[in-house]
C-alpha positions in Angstrom: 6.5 -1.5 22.8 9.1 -4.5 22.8 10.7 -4.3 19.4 13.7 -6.0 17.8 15.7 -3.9 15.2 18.4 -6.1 13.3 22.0 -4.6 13.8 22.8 -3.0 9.8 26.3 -4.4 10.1 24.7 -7.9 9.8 24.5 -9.8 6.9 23.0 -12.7 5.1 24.4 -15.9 3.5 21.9 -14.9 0.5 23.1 -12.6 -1.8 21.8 -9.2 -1.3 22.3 -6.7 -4.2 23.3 -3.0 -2.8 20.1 -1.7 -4.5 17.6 -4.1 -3.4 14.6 -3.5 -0.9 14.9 -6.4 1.2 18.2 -7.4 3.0 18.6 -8.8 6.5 17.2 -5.6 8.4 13.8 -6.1 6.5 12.7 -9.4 6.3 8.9 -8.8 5.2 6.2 -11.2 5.4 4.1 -12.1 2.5 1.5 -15.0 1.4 2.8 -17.2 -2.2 2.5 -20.4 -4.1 5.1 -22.0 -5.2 5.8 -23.1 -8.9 3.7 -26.6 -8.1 0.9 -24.7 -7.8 0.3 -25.9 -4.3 -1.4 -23.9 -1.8 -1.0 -20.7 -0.5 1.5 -20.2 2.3 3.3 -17.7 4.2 7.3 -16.8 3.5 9.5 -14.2 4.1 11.7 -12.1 1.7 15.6 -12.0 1.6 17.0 -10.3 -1.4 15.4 -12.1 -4.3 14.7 -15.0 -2.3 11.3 -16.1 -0.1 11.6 -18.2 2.6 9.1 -20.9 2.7 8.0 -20.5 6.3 5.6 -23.6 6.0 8.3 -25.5 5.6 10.9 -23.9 7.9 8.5 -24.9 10.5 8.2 -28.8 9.4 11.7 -29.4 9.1 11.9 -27.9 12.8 13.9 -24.5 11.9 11.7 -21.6 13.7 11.0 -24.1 17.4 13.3 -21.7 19.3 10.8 -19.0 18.7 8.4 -21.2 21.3 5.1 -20.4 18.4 1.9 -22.3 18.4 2.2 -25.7 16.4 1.3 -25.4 13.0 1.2 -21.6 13.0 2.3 -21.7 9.5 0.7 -24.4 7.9 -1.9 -22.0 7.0 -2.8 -20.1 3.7 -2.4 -16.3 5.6 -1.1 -14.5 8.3 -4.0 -14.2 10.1 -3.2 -16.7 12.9 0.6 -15.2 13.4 -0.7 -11.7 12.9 -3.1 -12.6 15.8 -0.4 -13.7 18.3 1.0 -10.4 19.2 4.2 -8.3 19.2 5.5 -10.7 21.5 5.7 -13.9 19.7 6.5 -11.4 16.2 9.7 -10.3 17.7 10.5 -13.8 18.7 10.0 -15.3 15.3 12.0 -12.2 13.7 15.0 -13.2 15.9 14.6 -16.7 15.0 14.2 -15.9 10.8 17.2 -13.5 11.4 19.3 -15.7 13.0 18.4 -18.7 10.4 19.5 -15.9 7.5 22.6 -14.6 9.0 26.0 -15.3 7.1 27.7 -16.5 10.4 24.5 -19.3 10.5 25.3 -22.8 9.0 21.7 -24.8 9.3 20.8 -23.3 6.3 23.6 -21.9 4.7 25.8 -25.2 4.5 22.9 -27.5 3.9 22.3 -27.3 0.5 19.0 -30.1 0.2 17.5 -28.4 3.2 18.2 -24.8 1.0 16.4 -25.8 -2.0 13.0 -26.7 -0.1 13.2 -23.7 1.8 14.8 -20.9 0.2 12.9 -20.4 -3.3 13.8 -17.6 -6.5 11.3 -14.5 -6.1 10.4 -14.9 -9.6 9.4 -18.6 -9.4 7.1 -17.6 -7.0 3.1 -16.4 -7.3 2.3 -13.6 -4.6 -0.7 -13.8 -2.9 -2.6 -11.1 -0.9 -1.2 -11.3 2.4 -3.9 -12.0 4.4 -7.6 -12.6 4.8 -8.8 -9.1 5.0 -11.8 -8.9 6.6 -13.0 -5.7 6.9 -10.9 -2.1 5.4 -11.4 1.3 6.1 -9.9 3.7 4.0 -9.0 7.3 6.1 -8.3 10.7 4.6 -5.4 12.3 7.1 -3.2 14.2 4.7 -4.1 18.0 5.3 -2.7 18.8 1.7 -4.9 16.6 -0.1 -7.9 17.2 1.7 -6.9 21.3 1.1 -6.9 20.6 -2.4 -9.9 18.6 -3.1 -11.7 21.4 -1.1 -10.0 24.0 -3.5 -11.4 22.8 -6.2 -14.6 22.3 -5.1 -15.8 24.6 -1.5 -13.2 27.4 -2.5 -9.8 28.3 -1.0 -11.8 30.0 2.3 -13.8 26.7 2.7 -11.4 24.2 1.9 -11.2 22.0 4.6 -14.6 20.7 6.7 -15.2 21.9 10.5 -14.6 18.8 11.1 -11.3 17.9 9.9 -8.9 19.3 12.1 -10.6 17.7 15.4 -10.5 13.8 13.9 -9.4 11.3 11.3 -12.3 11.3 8.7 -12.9 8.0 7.2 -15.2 5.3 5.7 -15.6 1.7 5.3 -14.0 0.6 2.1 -15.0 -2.9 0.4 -12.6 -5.4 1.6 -13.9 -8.3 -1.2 -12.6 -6.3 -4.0 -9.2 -5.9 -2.4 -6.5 -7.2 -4.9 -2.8 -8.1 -5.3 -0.2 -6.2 -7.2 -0.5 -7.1 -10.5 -3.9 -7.7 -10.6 -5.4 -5.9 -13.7 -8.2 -3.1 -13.1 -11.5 -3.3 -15.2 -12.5 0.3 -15.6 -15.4 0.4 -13.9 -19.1 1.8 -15.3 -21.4 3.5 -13.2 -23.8 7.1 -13.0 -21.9 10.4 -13.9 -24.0 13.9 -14.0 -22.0 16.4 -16.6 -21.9 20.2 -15.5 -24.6 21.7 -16.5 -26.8 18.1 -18.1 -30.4 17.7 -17.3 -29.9 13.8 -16.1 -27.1 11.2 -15.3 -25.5 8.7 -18.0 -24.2 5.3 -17.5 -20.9 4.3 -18.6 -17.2 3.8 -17.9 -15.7 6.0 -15.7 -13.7 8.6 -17.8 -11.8 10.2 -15.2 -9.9 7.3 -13.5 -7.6 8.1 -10.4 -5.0 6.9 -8.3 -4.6 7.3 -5.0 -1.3 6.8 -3.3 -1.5 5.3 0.1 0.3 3.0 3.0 -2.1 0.4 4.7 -1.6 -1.0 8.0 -2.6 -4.3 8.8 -3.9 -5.2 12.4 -3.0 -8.4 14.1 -4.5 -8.8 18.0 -7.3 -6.3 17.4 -9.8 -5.2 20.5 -12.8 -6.8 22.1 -16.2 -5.5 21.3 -16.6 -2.3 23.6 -13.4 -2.0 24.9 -11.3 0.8 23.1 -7.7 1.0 22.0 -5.8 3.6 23.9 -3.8 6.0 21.3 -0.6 5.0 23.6 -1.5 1.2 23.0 -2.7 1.4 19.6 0.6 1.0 18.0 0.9 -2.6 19.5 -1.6 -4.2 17.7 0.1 -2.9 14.2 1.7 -5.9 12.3 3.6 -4.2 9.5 2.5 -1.5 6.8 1.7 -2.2 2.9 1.8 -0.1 0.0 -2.0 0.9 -0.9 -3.3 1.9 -4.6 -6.8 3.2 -3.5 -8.1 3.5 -7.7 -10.6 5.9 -7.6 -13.7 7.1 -10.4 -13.9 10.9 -9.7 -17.0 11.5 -12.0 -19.1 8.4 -10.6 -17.8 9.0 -7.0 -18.6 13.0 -7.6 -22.5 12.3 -8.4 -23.1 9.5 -5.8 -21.4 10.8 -2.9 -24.0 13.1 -1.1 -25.4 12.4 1.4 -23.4 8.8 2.5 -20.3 9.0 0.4 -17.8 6.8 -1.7 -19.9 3.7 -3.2 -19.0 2.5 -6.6 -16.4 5.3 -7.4 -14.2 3.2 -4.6 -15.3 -0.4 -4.4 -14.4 -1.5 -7.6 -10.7 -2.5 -6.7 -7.9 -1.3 -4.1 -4.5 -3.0 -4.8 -1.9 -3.7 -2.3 1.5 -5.0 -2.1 2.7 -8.2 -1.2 5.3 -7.9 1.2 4.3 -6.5 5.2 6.9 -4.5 5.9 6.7 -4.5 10.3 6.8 -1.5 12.9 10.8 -3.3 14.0 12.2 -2.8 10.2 10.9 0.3 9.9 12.0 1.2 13.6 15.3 3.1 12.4 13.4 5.7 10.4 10.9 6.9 13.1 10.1 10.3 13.4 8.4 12.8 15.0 4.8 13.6 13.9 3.1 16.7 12.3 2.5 19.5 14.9 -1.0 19.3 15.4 -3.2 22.5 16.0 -5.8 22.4 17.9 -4.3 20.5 20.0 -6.6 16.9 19.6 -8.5 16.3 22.0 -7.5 14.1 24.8 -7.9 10.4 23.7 -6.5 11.4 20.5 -3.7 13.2 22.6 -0.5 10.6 22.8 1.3 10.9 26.4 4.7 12.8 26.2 6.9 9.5 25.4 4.6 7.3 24.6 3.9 5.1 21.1 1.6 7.2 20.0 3.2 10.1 19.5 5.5 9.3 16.2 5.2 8.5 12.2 7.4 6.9 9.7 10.1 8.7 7.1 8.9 6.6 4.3 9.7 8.2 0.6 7.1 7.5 -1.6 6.7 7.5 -5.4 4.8 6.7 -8.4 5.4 5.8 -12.1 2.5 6.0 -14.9 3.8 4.0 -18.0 1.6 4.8 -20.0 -0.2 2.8 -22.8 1.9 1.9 -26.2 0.5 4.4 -29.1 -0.4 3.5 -32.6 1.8 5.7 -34.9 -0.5 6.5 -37.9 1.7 7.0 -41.5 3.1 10.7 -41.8 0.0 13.1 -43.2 -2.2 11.7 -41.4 -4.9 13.7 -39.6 -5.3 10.9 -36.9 -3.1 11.6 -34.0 -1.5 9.3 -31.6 -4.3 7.2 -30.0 -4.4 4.4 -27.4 -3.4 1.2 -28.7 -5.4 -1.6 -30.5 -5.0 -4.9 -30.2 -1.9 -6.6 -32.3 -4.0 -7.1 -35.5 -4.7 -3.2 -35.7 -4.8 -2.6 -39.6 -2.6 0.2 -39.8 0.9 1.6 -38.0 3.1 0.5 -35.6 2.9 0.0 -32.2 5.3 2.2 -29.7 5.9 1.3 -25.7 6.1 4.9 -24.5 8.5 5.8 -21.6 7.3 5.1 -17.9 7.6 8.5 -16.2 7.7 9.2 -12.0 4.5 11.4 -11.7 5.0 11.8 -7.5 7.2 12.0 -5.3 5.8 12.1 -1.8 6.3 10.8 1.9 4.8 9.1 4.4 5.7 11.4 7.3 3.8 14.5 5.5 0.1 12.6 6.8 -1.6 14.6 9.7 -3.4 12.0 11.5 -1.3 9.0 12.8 -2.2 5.5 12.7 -1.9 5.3 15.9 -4.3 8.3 16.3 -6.5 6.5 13.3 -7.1 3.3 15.3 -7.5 4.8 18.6 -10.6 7.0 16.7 -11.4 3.9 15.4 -12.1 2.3 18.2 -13.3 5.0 20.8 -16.6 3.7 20.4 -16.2 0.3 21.1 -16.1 -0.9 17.3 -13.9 -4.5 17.0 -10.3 -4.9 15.2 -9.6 -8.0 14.2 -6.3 -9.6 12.7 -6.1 -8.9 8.9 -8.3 -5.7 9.1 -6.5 -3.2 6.9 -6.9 0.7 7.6 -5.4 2.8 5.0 -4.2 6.2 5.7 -5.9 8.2 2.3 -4.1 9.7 -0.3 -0.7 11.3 0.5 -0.2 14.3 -0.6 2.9 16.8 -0.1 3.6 20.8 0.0 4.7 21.0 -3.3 3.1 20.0 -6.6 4.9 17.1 -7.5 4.2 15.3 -3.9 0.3 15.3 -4.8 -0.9 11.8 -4.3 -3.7 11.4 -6.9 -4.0 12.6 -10.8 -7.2 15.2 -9.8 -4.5 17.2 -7.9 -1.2 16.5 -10.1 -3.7 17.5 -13.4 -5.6 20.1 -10.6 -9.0 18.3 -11.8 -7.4 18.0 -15.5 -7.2 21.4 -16.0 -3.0 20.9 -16.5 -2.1 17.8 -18.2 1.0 15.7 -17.1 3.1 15.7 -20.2 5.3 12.6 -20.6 8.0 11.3 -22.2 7.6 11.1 -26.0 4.6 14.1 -26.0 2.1 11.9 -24.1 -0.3 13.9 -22.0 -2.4 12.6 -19.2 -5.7 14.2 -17.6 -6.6 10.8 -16.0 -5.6 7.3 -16.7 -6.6 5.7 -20.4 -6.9 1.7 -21.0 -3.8 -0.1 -21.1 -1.7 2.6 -18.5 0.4 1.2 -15.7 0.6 3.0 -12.6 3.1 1.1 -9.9 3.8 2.5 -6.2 7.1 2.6 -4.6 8.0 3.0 -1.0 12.0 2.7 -0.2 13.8 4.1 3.5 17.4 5.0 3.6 19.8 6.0 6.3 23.3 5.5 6.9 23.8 2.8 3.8 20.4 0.6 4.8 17.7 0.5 2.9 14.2 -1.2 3.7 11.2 -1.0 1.1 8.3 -2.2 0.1 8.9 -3.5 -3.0 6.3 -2.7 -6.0 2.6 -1.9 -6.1 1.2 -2.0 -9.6 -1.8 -2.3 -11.6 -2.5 -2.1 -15.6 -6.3 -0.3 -16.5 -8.0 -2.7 -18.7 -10.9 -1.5 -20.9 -14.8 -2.0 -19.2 -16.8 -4.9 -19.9 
């Protein structure tokens, strides 16, 4: 697989801070709009900077990458995403070179600078691409050990299945939404142990689910599989993935077909696409697998498919301010109320890391994922987004979801300032982090974030 990794003794005429996830080695792609509220289009990110790519390409600064005319006049990345690894390494040579301190066509042209290069926070982020279809797989053996823990026993934990393919399902790809984006609690059917009949209402044990997304650009033909050797080809970069998750409406609906409205209601990604050539320098091998998969999920000694990603992972829950009732009181601390709230004073409480976890810990590779995928002849196309399922860790505090940090709520998170947390309340922020580092260079993903707003 051709790939261009970016020398991490270059540098760029932009100022890159020392603790920031995007220098010259990076260089993500993402969908914005700029401050004039014109339309979407793709950039790429450079310290606290986006490239305007749109107009990189008018003014004639991305022709020696030889790409189809007007590639990025669109409002996504579908039509680059769908031109291959070739033409991708060519256009991140081309970006690179355009970025580099030692490069004066931008650098020394200040005119051409401020229509091009644009502040990150001046900036609205868009989702990436048109996503047209998502499936959402479950390949970290610790979570699914867990979640059978709790609820087939230690003996039955994980399915026949599980250990012989990647388990999956088809997600809802309309309610798929940038970082940032608030999240409605969502209402639906819950059965209580031991009740006679289902309620309606919101969901009151709302999850998280931390996750990395790839993004497909060439895809296959109808009938015509992708090889687990090949697979890796037709990856155009990773994104952060906050698969939310309503345990007690997704508990009573899921028998016989699985996940309906305890998973549609919203998945939130990140905004930058981090590609297979930044993350290059922090390949690794993959999980022993036993069994040994069977063949088309076997990669060739050498080959692509054989490798995963060292990708530390993390999450924060802030959670929501508290009303501080008067001294006496018999209330105790309580969710906020809006700003007019009669009595006591509002307090923001302490964001808290919750997880700390890692990409490499999944069982199932992508690669392995999309060649299951497709062994049956079932169509990628450019923008589809296949999420790996919650990643979970060997130890406690590397469990990827609230049901296992809380082991189904039956230990609380305490918090900074004597907060406790079963499952996410209104007005909580949870925000995924993903950041690589070797040898002084760092490449992340940036931030994935959403705030739970109460149900209609």
């Amino acid at each position: 697989m051709e790939t261009l990794v970016i020398d991490r003794a270059r540098r760029s005429f932009v100022e890159v801070a020392p603790s920031s996830h995007f220098p010259l080695q990076n260089l993500p792609y993402g969908v914005f709009r700029r401050a004039d509220h014109s339309d979407p289009r793709p950039g790429v990110r450079i310290g606290d900077f986006v490239l305007d790519l749109r107009v990189a390409e008018e003014r004639g600064l991305l022709a020696d990458a030889s790409l189809s005319r007007g590639i990025f006049a669109s409002s996504s990345l579908n039509a680059f995403m769908a031109l291959g690894r070739q033409n991708w390494v060519a256009a991140r040579r081309v970006i690179a070179d355009l970025l580099d301190a030692r490069t004066a066509t931008l650098r020394d042209d200040s005119s051409l600078r401020a229509a091009a290069l644009l502040p990150v926070d001046r900036v609205t982020m868009c989702l990436p691409c048109e996503i047209g279809d998502y499936t959402d797989f479950y390949s970290s053996r610790e979570h699914a050990t867990n979640v059978g823990m709790m609820f087939r026993g230690k003996e039955n934990a994980l399915m026949p299945n599980w250990l012989w393919l990647p388990v999956g399902y088809h997600g809802r790809s309309s309610s798929i939404v940038i970082s940032g984006t608030p999240i409605k609690r969502p209402k639906g059917q819950s059965m209580a142990d031991g009740a006679e009949r289902p309620v309606f209402g919101p969901s009151r044990t709302l999850d998280i689910e931390l996750e990395v997304g790839a993004l497909i650009g060439p895809g296959n033909s109808l009938g015509a599989p992708l090889s687990v050797d090949r697979a890796m080809e037709h990856v155009f970069g990773l994104v952060l993935v906050n698969d939310w998750s309503a345990r007690d409406i997704q508990k009573w609906e899921y028998v016989p077909l699985g996940p309906f409205l305890g998973k549609n209601f919203a998945t939130t990604v990140s905004p930058w696409v981090v590609t297979l050539d930044a993350l290059e320098p922090f390949r690794c091998p993959a999980p022993q697998q036993e069994p040994a998969p069977l063949e088309y999920l076997r990669p060739a000694a050498g080959s692509d498919g054989g490798f995963t990603y060292d990708i530390p992972l993390a999450v924060t829950l802030a959670p929501a301010a508290t009303t501080q009732v008067s001294p006496g009181s018999k209330s105790m601390d309580r969710p906020a109320e809006p700003l007019n709230a009669a009595s006591g004073t509002f307090v923001e409480n302490s964001a808290a890391t919750i997880c700390r976890s890692n990409f490499k810990y999944l069982y199932w590779t992508i690669a392995q994922q999309i060649a299951h995928h497709t062994c049956n002849g079932c169509n990628l196309r450019p923008g589809d987004l296949l999420a790996s399922g919650t990643i979970s860790g060997p130890s406690p505090d590397s469990f990827g979801s609230l049901l296992e940090l809380t082991w189904r709520g039956e230990r609380p998170l305490r918090l900074p300032g004597g907060v406790e947390r079963k499952f996410l309340q209104d007005g909580d922020t949870i925000t995924l982090t993903g950041c690589c580092e070797t040898a002084g260079l760092r490449v992340g993903f940036g931030e994935c974030s959403g705030t739970i707003r109460p149900a209609n």
